[in-house]
N, C-alpha and C positions, 0 to 999 in steps of 0.2 A: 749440747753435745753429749751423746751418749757414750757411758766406759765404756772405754778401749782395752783390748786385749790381743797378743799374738803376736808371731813372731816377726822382727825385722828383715827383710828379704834382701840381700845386698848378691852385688856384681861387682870383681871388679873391673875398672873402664878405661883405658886409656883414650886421650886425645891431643892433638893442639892447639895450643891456647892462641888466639890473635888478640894483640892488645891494637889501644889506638896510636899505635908509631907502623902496624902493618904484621905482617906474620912474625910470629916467636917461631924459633925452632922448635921441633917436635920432639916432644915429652911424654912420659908414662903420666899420667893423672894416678892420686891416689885414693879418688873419690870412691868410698863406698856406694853406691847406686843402689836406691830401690830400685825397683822392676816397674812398680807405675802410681799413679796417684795425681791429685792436682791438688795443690796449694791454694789458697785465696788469700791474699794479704792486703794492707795496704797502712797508710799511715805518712809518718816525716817525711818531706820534702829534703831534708837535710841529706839523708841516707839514698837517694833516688839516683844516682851514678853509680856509687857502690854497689847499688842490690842492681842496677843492669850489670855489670861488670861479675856480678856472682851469680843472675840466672845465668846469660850466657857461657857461662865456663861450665856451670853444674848441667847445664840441659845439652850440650853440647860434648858431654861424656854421657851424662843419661837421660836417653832422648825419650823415655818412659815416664817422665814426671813431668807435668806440666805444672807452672807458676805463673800467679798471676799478681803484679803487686802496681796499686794506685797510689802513688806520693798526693796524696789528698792532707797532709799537713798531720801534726801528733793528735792535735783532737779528734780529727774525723777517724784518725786511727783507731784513737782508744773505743770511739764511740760504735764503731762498727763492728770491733772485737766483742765491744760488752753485749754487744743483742746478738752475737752467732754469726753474723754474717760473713769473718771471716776466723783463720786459725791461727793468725799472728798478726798481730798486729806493732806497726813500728813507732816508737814515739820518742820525743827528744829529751822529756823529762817522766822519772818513775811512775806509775799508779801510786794514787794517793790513800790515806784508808777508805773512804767511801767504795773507788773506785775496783780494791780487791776484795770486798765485802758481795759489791755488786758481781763480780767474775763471781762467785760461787752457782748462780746461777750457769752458767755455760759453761763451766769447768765443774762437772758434777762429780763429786766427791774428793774435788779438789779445788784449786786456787789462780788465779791468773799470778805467774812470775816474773820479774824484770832480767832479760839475759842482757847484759851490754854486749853488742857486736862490732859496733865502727865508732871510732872516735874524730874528733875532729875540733878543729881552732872556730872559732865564731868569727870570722872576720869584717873590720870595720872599712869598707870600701867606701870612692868617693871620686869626684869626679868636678874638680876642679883647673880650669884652663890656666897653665901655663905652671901648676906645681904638682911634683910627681915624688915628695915628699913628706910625710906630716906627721910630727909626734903630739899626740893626746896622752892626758895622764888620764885617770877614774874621775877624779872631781869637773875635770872639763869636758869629758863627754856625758855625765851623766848632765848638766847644764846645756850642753847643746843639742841633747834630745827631748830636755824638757822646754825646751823654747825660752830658753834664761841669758842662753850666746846666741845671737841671730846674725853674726857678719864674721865674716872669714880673719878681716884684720879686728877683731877684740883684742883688747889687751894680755888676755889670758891665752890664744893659741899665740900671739906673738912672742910671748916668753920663754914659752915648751918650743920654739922656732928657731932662734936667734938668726938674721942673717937670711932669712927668708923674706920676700917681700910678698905678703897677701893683697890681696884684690879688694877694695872694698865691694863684695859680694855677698848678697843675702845667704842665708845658711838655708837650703832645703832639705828639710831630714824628710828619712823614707822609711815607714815600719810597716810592721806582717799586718794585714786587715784580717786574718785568720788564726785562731787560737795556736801556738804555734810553741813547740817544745825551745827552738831555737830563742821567742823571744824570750820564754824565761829562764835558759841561760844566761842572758845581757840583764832580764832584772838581778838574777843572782849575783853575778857580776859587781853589779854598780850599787845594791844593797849591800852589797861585803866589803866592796870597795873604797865607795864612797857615801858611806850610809846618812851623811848632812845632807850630800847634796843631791839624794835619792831616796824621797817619802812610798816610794809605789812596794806593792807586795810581789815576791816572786812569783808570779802570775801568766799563766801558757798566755790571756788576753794583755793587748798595749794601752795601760792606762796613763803615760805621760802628756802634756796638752802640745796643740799643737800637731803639724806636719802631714806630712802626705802619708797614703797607704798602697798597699797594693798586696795582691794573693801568693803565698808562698814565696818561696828564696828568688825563687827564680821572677818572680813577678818587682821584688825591692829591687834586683841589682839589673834589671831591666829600666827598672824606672832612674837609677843612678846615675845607667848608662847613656840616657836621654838627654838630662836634669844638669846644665853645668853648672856648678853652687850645691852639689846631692853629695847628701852623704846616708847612708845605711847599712844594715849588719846584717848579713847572711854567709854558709859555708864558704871556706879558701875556695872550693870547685867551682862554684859560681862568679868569682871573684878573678879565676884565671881565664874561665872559660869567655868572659867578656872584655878583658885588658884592663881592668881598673887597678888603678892603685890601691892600698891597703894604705893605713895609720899603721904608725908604730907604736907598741904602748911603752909610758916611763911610768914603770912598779915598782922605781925605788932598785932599782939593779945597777951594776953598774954601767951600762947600755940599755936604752930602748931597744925592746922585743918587737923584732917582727915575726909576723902570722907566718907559719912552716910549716908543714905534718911534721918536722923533727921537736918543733919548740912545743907546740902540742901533745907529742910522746911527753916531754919533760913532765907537763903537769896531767897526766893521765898517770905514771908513772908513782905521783906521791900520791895518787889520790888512793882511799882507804874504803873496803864491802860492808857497807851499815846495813842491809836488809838481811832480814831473817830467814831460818828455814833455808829452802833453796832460791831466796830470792838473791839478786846478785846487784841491787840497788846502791851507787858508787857517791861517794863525796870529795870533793873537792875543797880546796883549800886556795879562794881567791883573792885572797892577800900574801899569796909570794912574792915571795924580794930575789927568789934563787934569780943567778944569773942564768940566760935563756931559754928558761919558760913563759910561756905565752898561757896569763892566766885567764883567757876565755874561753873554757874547753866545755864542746857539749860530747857527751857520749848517747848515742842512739839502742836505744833498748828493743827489745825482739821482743814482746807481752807472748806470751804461750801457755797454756795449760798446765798444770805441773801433773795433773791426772784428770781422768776425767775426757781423752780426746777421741776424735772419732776412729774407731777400728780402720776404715778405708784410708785416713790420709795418713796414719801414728808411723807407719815405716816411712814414706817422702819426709813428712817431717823431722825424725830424726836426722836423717841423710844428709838434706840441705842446712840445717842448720848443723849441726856435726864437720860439714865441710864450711861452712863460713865462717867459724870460730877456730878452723883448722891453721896449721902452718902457711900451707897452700891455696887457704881462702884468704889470708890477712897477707901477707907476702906481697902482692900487688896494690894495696892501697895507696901506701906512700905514693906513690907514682901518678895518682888519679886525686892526689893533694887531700887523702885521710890518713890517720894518724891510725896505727896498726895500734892492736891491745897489747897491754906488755906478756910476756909468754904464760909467766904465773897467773893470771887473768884470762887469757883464752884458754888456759888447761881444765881451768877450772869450769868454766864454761862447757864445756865439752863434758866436763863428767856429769854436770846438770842434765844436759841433753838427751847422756844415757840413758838415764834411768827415767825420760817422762812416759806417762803412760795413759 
């Protein structure tokens, strides 16, 4: 990418928003608008409703920039960001050192940056006849994904149960067949959580034995949805969007947590900004006991240049991302079952954005 330089071109724009219950009433939008430009992105799978739900609103005030984004999974994200191919790219877990090392290539005289934009619950969906309940703690689902629990009535869910009657039924676990930001939040997870009964590295690849696979979020919780005896872990979105039940988790609270965008705020809320400079690389703390939060949060990061970007796309880009770390871009998530950024976190977001060049 060659330096970028010049002035950001804004309009402002009013429109309409329509969500999916049918038309909103009419509203002033407070989108800055570049005048034109195209985007190319691609990446998480996780984020893939939300970034429709923010071109539509953003292209739909300004119909001057076109976007184009492939939920092709955090690897194929990162991987197409690092050779140029596109100017953002979205992934579920940060760039690692290698990873912004190699961004200095395409970010010349600059660095690839992690912005967190949408947050979200990892939800553990499942698809079991005749029970529309199920609490797992850490040490029982990290054994049921490594193929250590294979039947529904083990002794160990029937504990976490009391009063439920399970199926003698095989256990079909279902994970990402594709390098995936989301699975290595469930490694982080179940390393933090249940570190005995969880040997694997927090790892975008699925290295537990055992189980079926399938391609992105949406390919596990299709296959769930098939599968009665399945169980796998993909976003809340996916999760409503197919009818499946969720597991509750017991973290030692005084109630099992279930998956929310609100329980999800909770722990996005204590999580703390470990990256440098203007990187905005977030940690988590997945051994909370607070009562309702839901500790399997992944937050989806926006990979972008911090200098270094192309002169033609640098005003769209600040625009659309400026507005989807905005009031008015986070504001509708809850609703599409993502966990909005807390405010102090998209502000700061936002003054990142300003100043990329």
């Amino acid at each position: 990418m060659a330096a970028a330089a010049g002035a950001l071109l804004l309009s402002a724009c009013g429109t309409t928003t329509v969500t999916d219950d049918g038309p909103a009433p009419a509203r002033t939008s407070s989108i800055a608008c570049a005048q034109r430009g195209q985007l190319a992105a691609s990446g998480s799978s996780a984020q893939q409703n939300a970034m429709k739900h923010w071109m539509r609103e953003y292209q739909k005030a300004c119909p001057g920039v076109q976007i184009r984004y492939v939920p092709i999974g955090s690897g194929g994200g990162v991987a197409q960001f690092l050779r140029g191919a596109t100017v953002i790219g979205g992934t579920d877990s940060p760039l690692n050192a290698d990873e912004v090392a190699r961004s200095r290539e395409v970010c010349r005289g600059g660095r690839a940056i992690d912005l967190p934009m949408v947050g979200g619950p990892v939800a553990i969906g499942y698809n079991l006849s005749g029970v529309r309940d199920v609490v797992l703690d850490a040490p029982t689902l990290a054994k049921i994904f490594d193929s250590k629990i294979t039947m529904w009535n083990a002794p160990e869910i029937r504990r976490l149960n009391p009063g439920t009657d399970f199926p003698a039924k095989p256990i079909s676990t279902v994970h990402r067949s594709d390098e995936s930001g989301t699975t290595q939040n469930l490694n982080a997870y179940l390393a933090g959580a249940a570190p005995d009964a969880w040997p694997y590295p927090q790892a975008k690849a699925w290295q537990a034995k055992g189980g079926q696979s399938a391609a992105g979020s949406n390919g596990v919780a299709s296959r769930v949805q098939v599968t009665d005896g399945a169980i796998g872990y993909f976003e809340l979105s996916f999760a409503k969007a197919k009818g499946l039940p969720t597991v509750r988790l017991d973290t030692g609270a005084p109630e099992p947590v279930a998956v929310s965008a609100q329980t999800a705020s909770a722990g996005i809320a204590a999580a703390r900004v470990k990256g440098t400079g203007h990187d905005m690389t977030l940690a988590f703390d997945y051994r909370t006991r607070a009562g309702g939060a839901y500790p399997i949060v992944l937050v989806t990061y926006e990979i972008v240049c911090d200098s270094g970007n192309q002169a033609e796309v640098l005003p769209a880009l600040k625009s659309f991302l400026t507005y989807t770390a905005s009031a008015e871009g986070q504001k509708d998530l809850s609703r599409i079952h993502y966990a909005p950024l807390p405010d102090e976190v998209a502000a700061r977001v936002r003054q990142v954005v300003s100043g990329l060049s």
